[in-house]
C-alpha positions as CSV (number, residue, x, y, z in Angstrom):
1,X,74.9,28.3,70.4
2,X,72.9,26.2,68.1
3,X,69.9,27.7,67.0
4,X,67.5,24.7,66.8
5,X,67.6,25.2,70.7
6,X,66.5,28.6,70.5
7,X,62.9,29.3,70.1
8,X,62.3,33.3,70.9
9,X,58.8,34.4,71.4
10,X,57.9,37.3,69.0
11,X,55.4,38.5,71.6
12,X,58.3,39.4,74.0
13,X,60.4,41.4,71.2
14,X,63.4,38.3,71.8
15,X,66.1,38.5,69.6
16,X,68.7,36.6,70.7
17,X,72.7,37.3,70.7
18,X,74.5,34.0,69.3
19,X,78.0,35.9,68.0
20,X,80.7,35.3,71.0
21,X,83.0,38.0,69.5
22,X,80.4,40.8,69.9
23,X,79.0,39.4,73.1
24,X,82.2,39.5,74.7
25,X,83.4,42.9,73.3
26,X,79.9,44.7,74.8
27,X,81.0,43.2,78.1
28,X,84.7,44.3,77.9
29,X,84.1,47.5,76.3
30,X,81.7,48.9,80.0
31,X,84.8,48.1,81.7
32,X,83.3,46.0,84.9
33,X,85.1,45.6,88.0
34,X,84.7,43.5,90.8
35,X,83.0,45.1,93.4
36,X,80.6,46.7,90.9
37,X,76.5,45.8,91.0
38,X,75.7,44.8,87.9
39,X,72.0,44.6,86.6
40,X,71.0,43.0,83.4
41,X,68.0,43.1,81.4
42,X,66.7,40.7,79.3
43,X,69.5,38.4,80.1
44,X,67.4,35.4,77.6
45,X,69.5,33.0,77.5
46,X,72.7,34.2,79.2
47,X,74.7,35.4,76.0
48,X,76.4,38.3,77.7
49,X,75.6,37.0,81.3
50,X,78.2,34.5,81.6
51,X,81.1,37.3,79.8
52,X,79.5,39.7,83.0
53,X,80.1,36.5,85.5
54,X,83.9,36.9,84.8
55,X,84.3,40.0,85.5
56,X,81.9,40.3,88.9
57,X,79.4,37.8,91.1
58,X,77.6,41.0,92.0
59,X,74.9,40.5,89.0
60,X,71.2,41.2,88.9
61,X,69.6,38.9,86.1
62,X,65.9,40.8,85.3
63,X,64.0,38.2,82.8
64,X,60.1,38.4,82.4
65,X,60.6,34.7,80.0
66,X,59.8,32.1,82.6
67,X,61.3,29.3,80.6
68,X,64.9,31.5,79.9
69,X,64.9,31.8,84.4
70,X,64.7,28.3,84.2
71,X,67.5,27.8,82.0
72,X,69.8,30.5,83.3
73,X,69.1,28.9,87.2
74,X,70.8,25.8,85.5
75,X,73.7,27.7,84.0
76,X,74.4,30.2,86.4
77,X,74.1,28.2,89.6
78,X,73.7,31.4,92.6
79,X,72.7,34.1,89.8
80,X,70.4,36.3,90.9
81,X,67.4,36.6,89.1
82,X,64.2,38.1,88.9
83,X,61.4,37.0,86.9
84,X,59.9,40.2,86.1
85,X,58.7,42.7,83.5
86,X,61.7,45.3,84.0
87,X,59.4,48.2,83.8
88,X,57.3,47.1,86.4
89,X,60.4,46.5,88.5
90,X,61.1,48.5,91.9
91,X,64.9,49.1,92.1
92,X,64.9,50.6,95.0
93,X,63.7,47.1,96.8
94,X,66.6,45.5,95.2
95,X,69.8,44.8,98.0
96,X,72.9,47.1,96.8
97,X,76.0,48.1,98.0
98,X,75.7,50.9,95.2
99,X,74.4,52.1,92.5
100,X,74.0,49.6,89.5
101,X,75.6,49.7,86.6
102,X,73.0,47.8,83.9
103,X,73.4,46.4,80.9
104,X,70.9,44.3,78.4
105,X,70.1,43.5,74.5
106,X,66.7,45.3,75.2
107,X,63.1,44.3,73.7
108,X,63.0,47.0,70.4
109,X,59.2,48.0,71.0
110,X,60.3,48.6,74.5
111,X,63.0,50.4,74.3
112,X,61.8,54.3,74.8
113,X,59.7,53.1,77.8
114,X,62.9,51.2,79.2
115,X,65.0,54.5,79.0
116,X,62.6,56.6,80.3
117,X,62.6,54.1,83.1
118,X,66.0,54.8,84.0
119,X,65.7,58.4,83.9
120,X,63.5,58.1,86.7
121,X,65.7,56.1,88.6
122,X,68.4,57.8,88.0
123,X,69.5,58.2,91.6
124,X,70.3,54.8,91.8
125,X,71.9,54.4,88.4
126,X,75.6,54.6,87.7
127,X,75.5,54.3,83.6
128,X,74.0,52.3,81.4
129,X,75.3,50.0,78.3
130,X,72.1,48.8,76.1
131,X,71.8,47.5,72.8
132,X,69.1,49.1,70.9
133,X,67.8,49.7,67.5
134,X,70.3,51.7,65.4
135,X,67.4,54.7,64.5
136,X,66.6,54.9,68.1
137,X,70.3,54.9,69.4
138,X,70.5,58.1,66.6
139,X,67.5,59.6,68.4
140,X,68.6,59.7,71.7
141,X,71.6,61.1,70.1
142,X,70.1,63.9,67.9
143,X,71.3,67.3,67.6
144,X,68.3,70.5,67.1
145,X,66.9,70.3,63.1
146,X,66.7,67.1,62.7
147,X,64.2,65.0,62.3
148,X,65.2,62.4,65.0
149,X,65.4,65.2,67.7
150,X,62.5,65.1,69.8
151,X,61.7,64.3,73.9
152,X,63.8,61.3,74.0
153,X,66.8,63.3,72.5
154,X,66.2,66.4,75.3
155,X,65.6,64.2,78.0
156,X,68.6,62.1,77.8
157,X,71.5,64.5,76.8
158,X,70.0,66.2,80.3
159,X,69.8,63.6,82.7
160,X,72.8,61.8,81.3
161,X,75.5,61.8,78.9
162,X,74.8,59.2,76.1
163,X,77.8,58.1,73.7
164,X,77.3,56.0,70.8
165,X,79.0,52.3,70.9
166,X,79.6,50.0,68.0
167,X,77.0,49.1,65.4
168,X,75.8,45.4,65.6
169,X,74.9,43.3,62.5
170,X,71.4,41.9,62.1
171,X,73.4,38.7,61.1
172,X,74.4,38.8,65.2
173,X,71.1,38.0,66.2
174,X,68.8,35.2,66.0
175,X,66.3,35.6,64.6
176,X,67.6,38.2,62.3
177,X,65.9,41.6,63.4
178,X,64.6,43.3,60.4
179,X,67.1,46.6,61.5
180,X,70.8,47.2,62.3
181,X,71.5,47.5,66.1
182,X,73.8,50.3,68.1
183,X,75.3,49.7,71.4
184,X,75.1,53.0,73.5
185,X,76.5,54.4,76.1
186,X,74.9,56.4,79.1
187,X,76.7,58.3,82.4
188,X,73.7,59.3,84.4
189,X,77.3,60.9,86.5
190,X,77.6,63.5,83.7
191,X,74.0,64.8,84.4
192,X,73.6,68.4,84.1
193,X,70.0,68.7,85.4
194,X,71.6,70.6,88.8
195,X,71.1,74.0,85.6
196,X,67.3,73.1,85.9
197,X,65.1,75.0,88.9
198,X,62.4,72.9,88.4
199,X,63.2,69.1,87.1
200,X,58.9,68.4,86.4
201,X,58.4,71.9,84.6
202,X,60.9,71.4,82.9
203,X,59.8,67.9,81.7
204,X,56.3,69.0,80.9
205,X,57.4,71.9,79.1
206,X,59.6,69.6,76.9
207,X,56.5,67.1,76.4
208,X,54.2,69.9,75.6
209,X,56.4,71.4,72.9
210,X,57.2,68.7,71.1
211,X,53.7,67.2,71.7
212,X,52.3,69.0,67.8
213,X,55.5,69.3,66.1
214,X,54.6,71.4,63.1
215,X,53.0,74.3,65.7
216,X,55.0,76.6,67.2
217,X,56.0,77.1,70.7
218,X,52.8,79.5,71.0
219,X,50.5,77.0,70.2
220,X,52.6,73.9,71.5
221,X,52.5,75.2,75.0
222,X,48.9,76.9,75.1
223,X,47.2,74.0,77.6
224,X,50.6,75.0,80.0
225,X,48.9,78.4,80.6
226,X,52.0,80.2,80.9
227,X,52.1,84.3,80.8
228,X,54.2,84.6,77.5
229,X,54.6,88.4,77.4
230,X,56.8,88.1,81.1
231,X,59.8,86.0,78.9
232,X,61.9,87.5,76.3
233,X,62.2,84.6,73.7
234,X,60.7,83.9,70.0
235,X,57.5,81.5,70.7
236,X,56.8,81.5,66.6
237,X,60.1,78.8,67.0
238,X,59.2,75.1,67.0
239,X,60.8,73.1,69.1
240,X,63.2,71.2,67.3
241,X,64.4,74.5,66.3
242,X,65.4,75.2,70.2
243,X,69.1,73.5,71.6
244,X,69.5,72.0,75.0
245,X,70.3,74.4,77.1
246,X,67.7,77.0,75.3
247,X,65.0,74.2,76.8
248,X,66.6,75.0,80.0
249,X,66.6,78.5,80.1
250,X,63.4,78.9,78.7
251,X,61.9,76.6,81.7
252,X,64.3,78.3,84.1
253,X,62.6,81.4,83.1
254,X,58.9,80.5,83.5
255,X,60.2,78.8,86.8
């Protein structure tokens, strides 16, 4: 792909694939058959799009760039696509035979919003293949004390199962994003929210304890106006001190 015919808008976070190799290894490496749904965001200009095209027809193009829908119409003659913002799109009004699988080279100052995104449709989501910035990828993969462990990192190793791809040179991209990229995995199958009583407690407890970092759980969790004294647990923790499944308990417990 030459790049004089590439002009990405900076206003719309593009940074566009142009190394075959890695486009074709993302594709290959989610495994697509046939008779999957596919749903891609950010398509641009159809880098990964036409390595998704051989393995199913059942693909989903989501691209809010008017002028990339035009050309992908042209390339992909009965693609489906939607010119849309992807976090203003319904799923559920999309026609599926079930649940999609997506996949997309997605916006960087968009990227938390887009994941959050498909937390919440979860129900309709199989797994999820993305291409991110490498520090984010590393947050949503965070263990407790660390720095990068924080609500993303809860919220996804709950409602899904996240698994870190390959890493993607800068020199992949045009233009050349400032930041290494990190494919990533996600199986919203491998969910284990059925431990949680109470899925929105349990989401505003995490919010509100990460919400002032350097304070406590004590503190943190004041405005939730939970009786403290009924739970046996240390609230002088702060909550990147607290693992996974002591979020759960902890919510359980209140719930």
């Amino acid at each position: 792909m030459s790049s004089k015919k590439i002009y990405p808008k900076r206003s719309l976070g593009q940074n566009y694939l142009i190394d075959e190799n890695i486009c074709r290894n993302i594709v290959n490496s989610f495994n697509i058959t046939s008779d999957e749904e596919v749903l891609e965001i950010g398509p641009g200009r159809g880098a990964i799009t036409k390595y998704i095209l051989e393995k199913t027809s059942n693909v989903t193009a989501v691209e809010l760039d008017k002028n990339n829908c035009s050309m992908l119409e042209e390339k992909f003659p009965g693609l489906k696509i939607i010119n849309k913002d992807f976090l203003k799109l319904d799923i559920n009004t999309l026609n599926k035979e079930s649940k999609f699988r997506v996949i997309g080279n997605i916006p960087y100052n968009i990227t938390t919003p887009i994941i959050f995104k498909l937390i919440d449709d979860r129900v309709l989501i199989k797994d999820a293949q993305l291409m991110m910035q490498l520090e984010v990828a590393e947050r949503l993969a965070a263990k407790p004390n660390s720095k990068q462990y924080g609500i993303p990192s809860v919220f996804v190793q709950v409602f899904s199962k996240p698994e870190l791809g390959f890493k993607i040179s800068r020199n992949c991209f045009y233009p050349k994003p400032k930041v290494a990229s990190q494919l990533i995995y996600f199986d919203f199958t491998e969910s284990i929210e059925n431990k949680i009583k109470n899925t929105e407690f349990f989401k505003k407890l995490v919010k509100s304890a990460f919400g002032t970092r350097r304070k406590t759980l004590k503190n943190s969790i004041k405005k939730l106006e939970l009786d403290l004294d009924k739970v046996k647990f240390d609230f002088t923790r702060r909550a990147e001190t607290l693992s996974i499944q002591e979020f759960i308990e902890l919510a359980n417990s209140f719930s």
